[in-house]
C-alpha positions as CSV (number, residue, x, y, z in Angstrom):
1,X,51.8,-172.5,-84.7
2,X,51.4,-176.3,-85.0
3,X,54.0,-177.8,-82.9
4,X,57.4,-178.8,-84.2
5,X,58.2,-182.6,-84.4
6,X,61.9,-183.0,-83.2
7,X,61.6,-186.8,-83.8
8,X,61.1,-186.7,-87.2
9,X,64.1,-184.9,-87.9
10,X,66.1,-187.9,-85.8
11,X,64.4,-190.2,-88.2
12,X,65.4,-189.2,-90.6
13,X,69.1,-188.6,-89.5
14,X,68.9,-192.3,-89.0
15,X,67.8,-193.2,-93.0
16,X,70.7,-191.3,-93.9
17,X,73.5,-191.9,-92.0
18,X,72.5,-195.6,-92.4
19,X,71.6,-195.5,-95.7
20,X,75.8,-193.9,-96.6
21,X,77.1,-196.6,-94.8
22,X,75.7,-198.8,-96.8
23,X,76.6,-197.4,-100.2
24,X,80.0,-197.6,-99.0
25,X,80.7,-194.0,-97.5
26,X,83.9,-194.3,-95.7
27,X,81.9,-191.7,-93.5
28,X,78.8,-189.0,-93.9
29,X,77.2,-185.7,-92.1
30,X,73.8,-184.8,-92.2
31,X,71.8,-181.5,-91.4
32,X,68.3,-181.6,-90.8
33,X,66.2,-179.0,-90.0
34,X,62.7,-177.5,-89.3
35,X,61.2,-174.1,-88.9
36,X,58.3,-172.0,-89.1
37,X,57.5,-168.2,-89.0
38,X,55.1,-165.5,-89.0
39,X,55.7,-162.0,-90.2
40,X,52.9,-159.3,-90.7
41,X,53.4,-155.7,-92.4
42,X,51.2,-152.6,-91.9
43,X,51.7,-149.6,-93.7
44,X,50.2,-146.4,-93.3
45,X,47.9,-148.1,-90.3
46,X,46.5,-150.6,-92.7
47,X,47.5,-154.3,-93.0
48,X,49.1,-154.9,-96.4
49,X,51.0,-158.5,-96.0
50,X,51.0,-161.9,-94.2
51,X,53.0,-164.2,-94.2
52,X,53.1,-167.4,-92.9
53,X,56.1,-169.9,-93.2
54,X,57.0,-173.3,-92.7
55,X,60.3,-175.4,-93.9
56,X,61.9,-178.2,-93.8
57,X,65.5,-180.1,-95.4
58,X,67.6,-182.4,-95.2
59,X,71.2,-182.1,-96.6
60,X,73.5,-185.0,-96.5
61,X,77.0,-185.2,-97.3
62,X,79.2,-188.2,-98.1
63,X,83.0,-188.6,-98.2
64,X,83.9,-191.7,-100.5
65,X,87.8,-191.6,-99.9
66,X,88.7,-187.9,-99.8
67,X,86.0,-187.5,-102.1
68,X,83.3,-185.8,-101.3
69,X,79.4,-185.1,-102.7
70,X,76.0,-183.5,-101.3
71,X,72.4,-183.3,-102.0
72,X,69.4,-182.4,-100.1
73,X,65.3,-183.3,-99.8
74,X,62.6,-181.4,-98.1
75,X,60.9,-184.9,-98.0
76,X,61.5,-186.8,-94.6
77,X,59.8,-190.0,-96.3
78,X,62.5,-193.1,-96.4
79,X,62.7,-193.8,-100.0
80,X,63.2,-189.1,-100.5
81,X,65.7,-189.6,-97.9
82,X,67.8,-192.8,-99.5
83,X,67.2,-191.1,-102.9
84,X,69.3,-188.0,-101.6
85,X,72.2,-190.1,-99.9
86,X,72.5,-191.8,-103.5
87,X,72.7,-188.8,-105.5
88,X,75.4,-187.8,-103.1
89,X,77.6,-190.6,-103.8
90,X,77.2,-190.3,-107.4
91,X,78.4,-186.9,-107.1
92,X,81.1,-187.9,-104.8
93,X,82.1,-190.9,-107.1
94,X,82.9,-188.0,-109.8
95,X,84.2,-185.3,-108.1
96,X,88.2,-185.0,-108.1
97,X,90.4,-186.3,-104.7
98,X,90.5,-183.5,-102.0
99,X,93.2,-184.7,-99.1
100,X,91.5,-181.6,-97.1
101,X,87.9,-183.1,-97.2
102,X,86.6,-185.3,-93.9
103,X,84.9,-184.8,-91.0
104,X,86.0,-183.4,-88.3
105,X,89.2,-185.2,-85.9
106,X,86.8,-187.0,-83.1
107,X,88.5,-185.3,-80.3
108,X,87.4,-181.5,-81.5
109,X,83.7,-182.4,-81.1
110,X,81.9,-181.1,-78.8
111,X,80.6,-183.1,-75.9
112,X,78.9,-180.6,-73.5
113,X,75.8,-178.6,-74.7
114,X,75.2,-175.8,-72.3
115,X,71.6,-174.1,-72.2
116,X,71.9,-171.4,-74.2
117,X,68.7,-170.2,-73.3
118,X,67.3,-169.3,-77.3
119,X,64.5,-171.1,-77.4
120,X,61.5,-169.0,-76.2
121,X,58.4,-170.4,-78.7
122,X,55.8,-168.4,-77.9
123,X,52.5,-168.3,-80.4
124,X,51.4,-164.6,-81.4
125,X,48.2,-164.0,-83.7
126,X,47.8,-162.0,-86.8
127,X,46.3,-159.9,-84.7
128,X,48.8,-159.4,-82.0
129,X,51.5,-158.3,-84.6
130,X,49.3,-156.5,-86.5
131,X,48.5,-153.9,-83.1
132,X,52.3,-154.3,-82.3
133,X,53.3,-153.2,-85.9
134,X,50.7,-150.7,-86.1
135,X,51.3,-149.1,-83.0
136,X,55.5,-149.2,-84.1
137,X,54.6,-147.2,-86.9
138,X,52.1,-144.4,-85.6
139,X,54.9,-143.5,-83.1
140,X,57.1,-143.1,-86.0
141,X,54.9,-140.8,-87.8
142,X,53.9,-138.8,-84.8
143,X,57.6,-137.8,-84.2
144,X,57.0,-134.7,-86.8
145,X,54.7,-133.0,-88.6
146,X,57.7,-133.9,-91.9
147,X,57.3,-137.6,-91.7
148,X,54.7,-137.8,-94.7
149,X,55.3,-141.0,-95.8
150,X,55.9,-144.7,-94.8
151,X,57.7,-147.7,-96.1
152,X,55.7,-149.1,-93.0
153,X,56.4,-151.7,-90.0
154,X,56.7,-155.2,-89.9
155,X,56.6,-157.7,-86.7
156,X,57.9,-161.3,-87.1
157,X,58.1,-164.6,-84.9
158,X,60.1,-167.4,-86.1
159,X,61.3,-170.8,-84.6
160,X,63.1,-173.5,-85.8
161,X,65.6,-176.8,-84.5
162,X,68.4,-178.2,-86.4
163,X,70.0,-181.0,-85.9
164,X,73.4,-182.4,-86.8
165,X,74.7,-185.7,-87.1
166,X,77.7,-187.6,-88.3
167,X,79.1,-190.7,-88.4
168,X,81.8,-190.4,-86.0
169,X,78.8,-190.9,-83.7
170,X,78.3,-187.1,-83.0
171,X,74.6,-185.5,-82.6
172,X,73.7,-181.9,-81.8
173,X,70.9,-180.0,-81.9
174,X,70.8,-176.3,-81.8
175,X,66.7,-174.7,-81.2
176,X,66.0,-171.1,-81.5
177,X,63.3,-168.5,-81.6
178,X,63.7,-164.8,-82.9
179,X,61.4,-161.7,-82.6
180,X,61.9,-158.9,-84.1
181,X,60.1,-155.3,-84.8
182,X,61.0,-152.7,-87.7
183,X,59.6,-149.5,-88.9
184,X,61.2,-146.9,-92.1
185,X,59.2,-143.5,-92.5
186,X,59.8,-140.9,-95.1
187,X,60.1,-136.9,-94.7
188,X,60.3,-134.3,-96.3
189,X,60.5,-130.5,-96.4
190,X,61.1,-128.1,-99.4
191,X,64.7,-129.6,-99.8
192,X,63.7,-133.0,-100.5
193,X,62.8,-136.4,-98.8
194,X,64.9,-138.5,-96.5
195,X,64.3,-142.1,-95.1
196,X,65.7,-143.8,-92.3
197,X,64.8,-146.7,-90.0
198,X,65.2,-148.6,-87.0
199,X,64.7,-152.2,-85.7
200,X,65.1,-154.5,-83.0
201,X,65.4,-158.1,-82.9
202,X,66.6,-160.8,-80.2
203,X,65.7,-164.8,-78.7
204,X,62.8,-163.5,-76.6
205,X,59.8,-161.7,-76.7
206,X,60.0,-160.6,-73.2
207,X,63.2,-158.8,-74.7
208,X,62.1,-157.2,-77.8
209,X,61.5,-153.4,-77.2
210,X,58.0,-152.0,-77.0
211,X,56.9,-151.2,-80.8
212,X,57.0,-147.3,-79.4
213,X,60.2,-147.3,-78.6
214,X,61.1,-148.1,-82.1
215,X,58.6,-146.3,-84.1
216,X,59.7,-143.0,-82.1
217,X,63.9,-144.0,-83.0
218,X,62.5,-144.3,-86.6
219,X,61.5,-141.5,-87.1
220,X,63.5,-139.3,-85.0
221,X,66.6,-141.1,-87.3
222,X,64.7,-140.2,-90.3
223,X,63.4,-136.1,-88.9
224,X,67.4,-135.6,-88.4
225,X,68.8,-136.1,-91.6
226,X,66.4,-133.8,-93.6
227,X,67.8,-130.9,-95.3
228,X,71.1,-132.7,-95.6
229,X,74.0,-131.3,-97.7
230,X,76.8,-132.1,-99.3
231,X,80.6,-131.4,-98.1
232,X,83.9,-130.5,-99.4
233,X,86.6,-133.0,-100.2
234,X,88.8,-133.6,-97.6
235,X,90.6,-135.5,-94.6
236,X,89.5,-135.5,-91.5
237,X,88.7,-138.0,-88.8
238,X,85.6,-140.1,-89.0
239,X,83.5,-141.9,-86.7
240,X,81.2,-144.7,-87.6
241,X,77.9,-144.7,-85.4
242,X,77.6,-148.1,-83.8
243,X,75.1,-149.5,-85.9
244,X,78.0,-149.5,-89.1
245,X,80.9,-149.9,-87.1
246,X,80.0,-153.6,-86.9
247,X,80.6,-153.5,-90.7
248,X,84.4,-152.9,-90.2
249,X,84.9,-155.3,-87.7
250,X,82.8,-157.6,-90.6
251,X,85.6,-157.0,-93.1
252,X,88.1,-158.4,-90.7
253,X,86.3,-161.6,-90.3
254,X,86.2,-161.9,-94.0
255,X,89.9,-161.2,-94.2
256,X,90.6,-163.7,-92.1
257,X,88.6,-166.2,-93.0
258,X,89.9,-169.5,-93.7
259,X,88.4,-169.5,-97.5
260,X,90.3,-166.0,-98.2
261,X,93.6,-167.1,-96.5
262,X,94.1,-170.8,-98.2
263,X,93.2,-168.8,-101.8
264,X,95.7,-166.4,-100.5
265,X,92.6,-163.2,-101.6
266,X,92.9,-161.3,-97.8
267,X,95.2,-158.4,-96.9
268,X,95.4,-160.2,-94.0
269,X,97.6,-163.5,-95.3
270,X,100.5,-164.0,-92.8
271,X,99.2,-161.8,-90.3
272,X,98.8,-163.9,-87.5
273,X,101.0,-162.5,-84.3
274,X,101.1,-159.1,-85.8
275,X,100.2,-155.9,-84.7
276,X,96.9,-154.6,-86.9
277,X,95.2,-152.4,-84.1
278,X,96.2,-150.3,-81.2
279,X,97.3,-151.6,-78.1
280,X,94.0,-151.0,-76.5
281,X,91.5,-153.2,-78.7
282,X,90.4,-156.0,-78.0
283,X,88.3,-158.2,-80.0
284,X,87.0,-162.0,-78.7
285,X,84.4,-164.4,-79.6
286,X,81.3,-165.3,-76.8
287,X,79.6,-168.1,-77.8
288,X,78.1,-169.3,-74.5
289,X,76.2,-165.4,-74.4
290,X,72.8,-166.8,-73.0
291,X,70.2,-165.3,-75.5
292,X,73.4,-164.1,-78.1
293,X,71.7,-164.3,-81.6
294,X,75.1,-165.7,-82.5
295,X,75.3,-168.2,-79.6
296,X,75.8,-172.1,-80.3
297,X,77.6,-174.6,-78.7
298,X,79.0,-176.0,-81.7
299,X,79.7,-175.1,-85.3
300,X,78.5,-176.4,-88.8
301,X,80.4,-179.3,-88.3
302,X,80.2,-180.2,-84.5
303,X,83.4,-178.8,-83.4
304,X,83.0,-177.4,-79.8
305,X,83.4,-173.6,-79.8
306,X,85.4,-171.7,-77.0
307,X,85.4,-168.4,-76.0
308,X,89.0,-166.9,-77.5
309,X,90.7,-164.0,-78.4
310,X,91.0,-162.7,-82.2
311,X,92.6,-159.5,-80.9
312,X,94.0,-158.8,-78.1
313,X,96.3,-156.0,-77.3
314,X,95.8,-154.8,-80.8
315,X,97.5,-158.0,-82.1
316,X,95.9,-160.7,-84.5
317,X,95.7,-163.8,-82.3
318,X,94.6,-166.2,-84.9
319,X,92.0,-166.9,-88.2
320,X,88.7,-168.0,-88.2
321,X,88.7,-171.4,-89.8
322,X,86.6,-174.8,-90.3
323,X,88.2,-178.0,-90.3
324,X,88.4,-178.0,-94.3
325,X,90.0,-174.6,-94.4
326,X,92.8,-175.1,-91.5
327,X,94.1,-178.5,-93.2
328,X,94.0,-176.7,-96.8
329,X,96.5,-174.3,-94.5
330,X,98.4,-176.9,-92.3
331,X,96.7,-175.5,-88.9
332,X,93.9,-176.6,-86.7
333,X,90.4,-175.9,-86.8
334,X,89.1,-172.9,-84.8
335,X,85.6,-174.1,-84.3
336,X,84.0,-171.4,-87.1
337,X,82.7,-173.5,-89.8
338,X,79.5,-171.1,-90.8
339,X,81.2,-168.2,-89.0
340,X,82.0,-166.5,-85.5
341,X,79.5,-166.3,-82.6
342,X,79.1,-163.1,-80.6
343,X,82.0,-161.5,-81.4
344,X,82.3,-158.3,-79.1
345,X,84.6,-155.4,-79.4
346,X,85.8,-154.3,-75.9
347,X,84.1,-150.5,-75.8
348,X,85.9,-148.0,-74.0
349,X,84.7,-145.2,-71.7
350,X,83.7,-142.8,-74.1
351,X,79.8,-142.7,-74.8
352,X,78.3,-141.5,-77.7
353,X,78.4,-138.0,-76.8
354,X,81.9,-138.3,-75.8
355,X,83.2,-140.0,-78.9
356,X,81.0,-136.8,-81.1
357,X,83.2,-134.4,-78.8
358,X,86.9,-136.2,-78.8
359,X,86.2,-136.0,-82.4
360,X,85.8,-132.0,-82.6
361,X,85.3,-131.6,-86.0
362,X,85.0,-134.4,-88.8
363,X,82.3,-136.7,-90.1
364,X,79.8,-139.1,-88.1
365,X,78.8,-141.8,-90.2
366,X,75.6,-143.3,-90.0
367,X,74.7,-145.0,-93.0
368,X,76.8,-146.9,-96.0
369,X,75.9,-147.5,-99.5
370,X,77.2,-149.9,-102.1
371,X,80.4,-152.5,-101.3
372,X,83.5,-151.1,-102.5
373,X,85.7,-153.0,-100.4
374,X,88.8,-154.9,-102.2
375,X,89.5,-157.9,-99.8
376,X,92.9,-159.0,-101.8
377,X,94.3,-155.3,-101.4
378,X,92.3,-153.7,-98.2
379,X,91.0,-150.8,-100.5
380,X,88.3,-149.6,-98.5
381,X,85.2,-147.0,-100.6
382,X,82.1,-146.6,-100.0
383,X,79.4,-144.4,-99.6
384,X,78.1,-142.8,-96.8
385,X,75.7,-140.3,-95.6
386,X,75.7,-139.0,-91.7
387,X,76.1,-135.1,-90.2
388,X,79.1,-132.8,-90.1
389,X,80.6,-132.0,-87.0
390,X,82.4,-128.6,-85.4
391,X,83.6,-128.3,-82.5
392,X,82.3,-131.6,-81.0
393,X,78.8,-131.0,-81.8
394,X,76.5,-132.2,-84.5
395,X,76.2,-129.5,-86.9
396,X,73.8,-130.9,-90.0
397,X,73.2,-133.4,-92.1
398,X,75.1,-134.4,-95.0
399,X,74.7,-137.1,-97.6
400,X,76.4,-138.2,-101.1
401,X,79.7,-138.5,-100.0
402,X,82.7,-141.2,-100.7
403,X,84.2,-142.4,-97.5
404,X,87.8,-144.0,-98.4
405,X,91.0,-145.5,-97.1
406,X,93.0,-148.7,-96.8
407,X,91.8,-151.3,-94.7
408,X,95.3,-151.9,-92.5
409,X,95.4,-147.8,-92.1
410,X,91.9,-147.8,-90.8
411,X,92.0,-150.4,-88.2
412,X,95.2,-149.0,-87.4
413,X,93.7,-145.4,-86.8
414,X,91.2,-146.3,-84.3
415,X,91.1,-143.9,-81.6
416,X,88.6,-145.1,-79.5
417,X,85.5,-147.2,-79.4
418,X,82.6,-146.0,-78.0
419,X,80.2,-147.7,-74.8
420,X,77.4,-147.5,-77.0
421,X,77.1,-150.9,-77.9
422,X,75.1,-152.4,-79.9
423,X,74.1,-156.3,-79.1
424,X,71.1,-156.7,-82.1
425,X,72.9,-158.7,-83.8
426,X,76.0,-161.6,-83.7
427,X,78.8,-158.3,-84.2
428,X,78.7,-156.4,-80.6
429,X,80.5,-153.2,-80.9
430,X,80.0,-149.5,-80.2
431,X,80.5,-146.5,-82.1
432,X,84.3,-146.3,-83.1
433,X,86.4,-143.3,-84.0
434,X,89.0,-143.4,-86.6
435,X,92.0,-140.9,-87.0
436,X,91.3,-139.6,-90.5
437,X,89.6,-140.8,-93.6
438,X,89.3,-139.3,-97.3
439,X,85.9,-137.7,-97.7
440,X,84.9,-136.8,-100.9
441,X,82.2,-134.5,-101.6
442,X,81.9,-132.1,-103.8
């Protein structure tokens, strides 16, 4: 990989800001950023793709007033740079009077930037990702004589700086690497076929598991759910393997998101200070996590984060808002503009095992299909494959089911949250148990 060049992206930072100023901007933002990957997929121990990519933009946005416009360029060159500031205040000059609209207050900017430690460039052939991905997927396929088939294994390595800068004399720059390894096989018996998959991904190479390791997860995940069934309707409790369990802390983010909350569209509206969970969950943003894939000093707009409670107790401490969002709602910026950053869900001291066995009998869930989630009402359906469990062990697999239920009613049901956690991505959280759901089978 050809080295990145920061400077350019200060450059043209400088054009822009400059450039809004003088067309009268009572005051601007821009974003510029730089990146460039590599990600090679083998299938069946042959290479079949390569792919090489490398991007750059600019977006700048101006506030005329409490007006507001943006446009963008993937051209640092001055005159590409000044023709998107222009566009932006023509589009500002027409778009209606938002009191909401601004930069951020000058005192919520952040002012320290911690090493976060994400930035591990390190340059890896063809070559190199091609053994790793071949040797991910002939693990995978040497878990059983069923795995007969392959959706194959990719490896990428991607890097990339942005930078952010406003006129309030603010300028942060936020550099990160990811590596990541994934690998889906197919098998099959006289029953039928079954997929499944497994991944890892994280800041630094010397981090990423060994391609084995998740070849053989692959297609262990994929050997165990062949032969699955289908099961009667019913309620009984459920438990969501750790890998989907991060999608239900997901739909509490989303309900409490600034944009759902001012359009008065969440469940959630006026739940601030109230009891949602139990007593013992706990649910609180890191993002100082050294190597966190959701780690950043600062948000979309410069505001410092902190490290804070959304839960504690079982209680909703507060929303998850950006500067436009909490002044649409009379409140305060949490430092979330583009989201939360490592947000962790206290685990327990039940493992895996444990949690499969508290359970006794019920439904482990550990895959979801489609989005049948109604953020304005909590209505919660979706479907799900997993096993059946008896007795607090795994009996077999099952699959086309309907897993439903209301959103308040589940995360009040939680029984227990599991120590299995699983840190791949910017949701941390292990397996977690719920009272009782509606299964419907056949």
């Amino acid at each position: 990989m050809l080295p990145l060049k920061e400077q350019d992206l200060h450059d043209a930072l400088d054009v822009a800001l400059e450039r809004a100023a003088a067309k009268g901007a009572t005051s601007a933002e821009a974003v510029a950023s730089t990146g460039e990957g590599l990600n090679v997929n083998v299938r069946l121990g042959e290479l079949e793709t390569i792919e090489h990519n490398r991007d750059r933009g600019l977006v700048v946005t101006v506030y005329l007033g409490s007006k507001s416009g943006s446009a963008s360029t993937s051209d640092y060159r001055r005159g590409a740079v000044v023709a998107a500031v222009d566009a932006a205040c023509s589009i500002a000059s027409l778009t209606e009077e938002d009191p909401a609209n601004g930069l951020p207050d000058l005192d919520r900017l952040a002012t320290e930037f911690p090493d976060l430690d994400s930035y591990h460039p390190v340059s890896m052939s063809v070559e190199a990702c091609q053994a790793r991905a071949i040797a991910c997927e002939d693990a995978a396929r040497a878990v059983d004589d069923r795995i007969v088939n392959s959706e194959g294994a990719s490896v990428s390595v991607d890097r990339g700086i942005d930078i952010l800068a406003n006129t309030l004399g603010f300028r942060g720059i936020n550099r990160k690497t990811r590596f990541s390894t994934s690998c889906s096989v197919i098998g099959k018996t006289d029953k039928g076929m079954q997929r499944d998959y497994w991944y890892h991904t994280c800041r630094c190479l010397d981090d990423l598991e060994a391609p084995e390791i998740i070849g053989a997860q692959a297609g262990r995940r994929t050997v165990r759910r062949l032969d699955a069934r289908r099961t009667k309707t019913t309620r009984v409790p459920v438990l969501f393997e750790a890998p989907v369990a991060a999608s239900l802390v997901s739909h509490l983010i989303s309900a409490i998101s600034g944009g759902a909350l001012y359009r008065k569209a969440s469940f959630l509206l006026d739940h601030a200070g109230k009891q949602v969970f139990p007593e013992f969950v706990r649910i609180h943003e890191r993002p100082f996590l050294p190597r966190g894939m959701g780690s950043a000093s600062f948000d979309n707009e410069g505001v410092a984060t902190r490290a804070r409670d959304i839960v504690s107790d079982g209680v909703l401490r507060g929303y998850v808002l950006s500067s436009y969002s909490a002044r649409r709602l009379g409140l305060e910026t949490t430092g979330n503009a583009g989201g939360v950053h490592n947000l962790m869900v206290d685990p327990g001291t039940l493992d895996f095992e444990g949690l499969v066995k508290e359970m006794g009998t019920g439904l482990l869930v550990t895959e979801l299909v489609g989005f049948g989630v109604n953020m304005v009402t909590g209505d919660y359906s979706r479907g799900a494959s997993g096993f059946w469990v008896e007795n607090g062990e795994i009996q077999y697999p099952v699959e086309e089911l309907t897993i439903a239920g209301k959103l308040l009613d589940i995360f009040a049901g939680i029984v227990a949250v599991g120590s299995d956690t699983d840190t791949r991505g910017n949701y941390h959280t292990g397996s977690i148990l719920l009272n009782e759901m509606t299964v419907a089978g056949e």
